[in-house]
N, C-alpha and C positions, 0 to 999 in steps of 0.2 A: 716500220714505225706506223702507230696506229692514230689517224686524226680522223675527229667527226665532224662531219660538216650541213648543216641545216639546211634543207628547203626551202621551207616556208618560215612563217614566224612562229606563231603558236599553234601545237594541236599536231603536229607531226612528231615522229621521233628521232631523233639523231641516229644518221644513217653511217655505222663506220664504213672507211674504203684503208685501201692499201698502197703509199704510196710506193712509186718502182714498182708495176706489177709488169709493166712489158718489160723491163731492163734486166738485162743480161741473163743470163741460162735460166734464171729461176723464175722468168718470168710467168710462164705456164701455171708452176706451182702454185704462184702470186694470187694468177686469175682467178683460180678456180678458189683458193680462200674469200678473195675479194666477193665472189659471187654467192658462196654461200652465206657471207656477211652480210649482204645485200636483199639473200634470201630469208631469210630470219628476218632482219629487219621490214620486210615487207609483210610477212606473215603475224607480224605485232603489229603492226596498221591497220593492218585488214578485220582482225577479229580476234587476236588475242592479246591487246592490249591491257582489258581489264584483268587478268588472272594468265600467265603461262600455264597452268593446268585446272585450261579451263574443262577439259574433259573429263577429270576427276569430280573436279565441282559440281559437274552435270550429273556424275552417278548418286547425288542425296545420298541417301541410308542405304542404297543398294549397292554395298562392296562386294559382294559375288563377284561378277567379272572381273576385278580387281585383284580377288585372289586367289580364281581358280584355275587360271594358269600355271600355276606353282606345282600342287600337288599332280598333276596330267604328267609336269613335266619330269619330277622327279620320281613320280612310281613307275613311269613308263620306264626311265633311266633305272634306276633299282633292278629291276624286272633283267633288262639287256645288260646289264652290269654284271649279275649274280647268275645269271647262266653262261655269259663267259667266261668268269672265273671258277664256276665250276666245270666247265668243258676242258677248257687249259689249265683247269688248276691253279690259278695266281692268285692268292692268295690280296695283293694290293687291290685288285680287280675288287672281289668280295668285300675287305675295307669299305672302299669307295659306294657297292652298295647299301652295305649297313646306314652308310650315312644318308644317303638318297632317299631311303626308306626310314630313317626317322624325321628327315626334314619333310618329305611329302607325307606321314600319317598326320604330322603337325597341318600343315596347310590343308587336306582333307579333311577336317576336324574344324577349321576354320572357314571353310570356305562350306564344309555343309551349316552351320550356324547361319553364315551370313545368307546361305539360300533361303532356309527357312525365313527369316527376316524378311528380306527381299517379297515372298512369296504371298505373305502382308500386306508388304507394302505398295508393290508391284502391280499395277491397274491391268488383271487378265479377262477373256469372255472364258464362256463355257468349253468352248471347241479348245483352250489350250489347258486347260482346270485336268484332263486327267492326264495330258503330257506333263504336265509341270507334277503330278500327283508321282508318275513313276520315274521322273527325275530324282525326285525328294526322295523317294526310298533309293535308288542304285548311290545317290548322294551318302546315304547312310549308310548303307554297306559297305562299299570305301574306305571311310570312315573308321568305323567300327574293324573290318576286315584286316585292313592296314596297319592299324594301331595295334589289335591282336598282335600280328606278326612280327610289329616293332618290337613290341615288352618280348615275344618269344625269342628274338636272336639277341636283347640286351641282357635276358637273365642268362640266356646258353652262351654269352660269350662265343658266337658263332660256330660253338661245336657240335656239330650234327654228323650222328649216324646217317648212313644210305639211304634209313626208310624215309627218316626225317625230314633230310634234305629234299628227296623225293616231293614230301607231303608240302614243304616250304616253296619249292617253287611250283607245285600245282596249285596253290593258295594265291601264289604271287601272278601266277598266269590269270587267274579268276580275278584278282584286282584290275590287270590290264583290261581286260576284258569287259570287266562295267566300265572300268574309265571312258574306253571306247562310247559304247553305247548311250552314257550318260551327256558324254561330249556332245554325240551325234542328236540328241534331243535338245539340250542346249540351244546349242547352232537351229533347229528347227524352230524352236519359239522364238528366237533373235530375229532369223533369215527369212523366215516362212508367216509369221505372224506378228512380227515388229514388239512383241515383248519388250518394255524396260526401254525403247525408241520414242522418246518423248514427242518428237515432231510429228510420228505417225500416228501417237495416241492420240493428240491433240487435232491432227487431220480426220480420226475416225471419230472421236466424237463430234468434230463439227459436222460432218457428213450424215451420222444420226442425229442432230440436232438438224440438217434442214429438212430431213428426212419426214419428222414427225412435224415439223410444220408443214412441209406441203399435206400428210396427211390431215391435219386440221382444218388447213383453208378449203380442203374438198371437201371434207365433211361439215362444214359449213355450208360452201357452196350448196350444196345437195340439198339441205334443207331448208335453203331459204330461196330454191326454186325446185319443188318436187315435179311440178307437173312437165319441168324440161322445157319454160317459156322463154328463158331466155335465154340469145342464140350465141352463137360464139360471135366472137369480137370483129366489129368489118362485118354482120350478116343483119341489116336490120329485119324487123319485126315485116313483115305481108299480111294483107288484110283476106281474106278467101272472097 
């Protein structure tokens, strides 16, 4: 049975517990509900009160990471599906890739739109401008490549000669293979250059903004003591 019971008065939130969580064999099972309850409840205290997905909210207009999960995960799977139904032959194996690879050319499709968006959107300097540049093209190839190979095994109804088959999964290997790559650039402007990390945008430009003040107060400085009369602070002026 589940009862909540209050802290404080206002401004907290009702924290469920569990009663009987030490009683009889199932007590263990009890706890550890009891403490996940506890633990959520504490994690809506702390900072996700106003929104449960507050990290969604944070991504604005930048659905990229949002959806490019998807398509990684399914052309990868497409790819390890369809060569082992063609090694063993299984037939449901192959099924199951068809499917893989039309739900990841969709997501590939989507997720390169919402890059280009993003890319927009997205506050970058110069040093990540031609990462993100050959992001956006391996992003479209994908894309583009994937989708190819969708329509080619929905109008073939999966039937492929030797050569074909062949040609299908060397096609399909070259998708994995930007996936790879484009992933590994990705993660580089995330991990390496805080892309789309709004805290560390907001830290680097406050950093160039004190930046270019202390440039001004020196170039102030300097001109309104050329001759270097006045001494640093704690040295007064001597007379010769």
């Amino acid at each position: 049975m589940f009862t909540f019971s209050g802290p404080d008065l206002i401004g907290h939130f009702m924290r469920p517990s569990v009663h009987g969580a030490a009683d009889g064999n199932g007590g263990g099972f009890l706890m550890v509900v009891e403490s996940a309850l506890d633990a959520v409840s504490r994690a809506l205290e702390s900072g996700m009160s106003g929104n449960p997905f507050a990290g969604i909210e944070a991504l604005g207009t930048n659905l990229h990471p949002l959806i490019v999960h998807f398509p990684i995960a399914f052309l990868t799977g497409f790819f390890v599906l369809e060569l082992l139904g063609v090694v063993v032959r299984q037939p449901g194996l192959r099924k199951a890739a068809s499917w893989m690879l039309y739900l990841g050319s969709l997501g590939a499709i989507a997720a390169a739109v919402a890059g280009l968006v993003a890319a927009d959107s997205v506050p970058h300097g110069n040093t990540v401008h031609d990462i993100m540049e050959w992001h956006e093209r391996l992003g479209l190839t994908i894309a583009g490549l994937s989708s190819t190979l969708a329509l080619w095994r929905l109008l073939s109804r999966e039937r492929f000669s030797a050569m074909a088959q062949a040609l299908h999964l060397f096609l399909g290997g070259i998708v994995v293979a930007a996936v790879v790559f484009a992933a590994d650039m990705g993660g580089l402007m995330v991990y390496q250059h805080g892309v789309g990390v709004k805290n560390l945008q907001l830290a680097d430009d406050h950093h160039h903004h004190h930046d270019a003040e202390d440039h001004e107060h020196q170039h102030v400085h300097s001109h309104a003591d050329p001759g270097g009369a006045l001494k640093a602070h704690g040295e007064p002026d001597s007379d010769p």
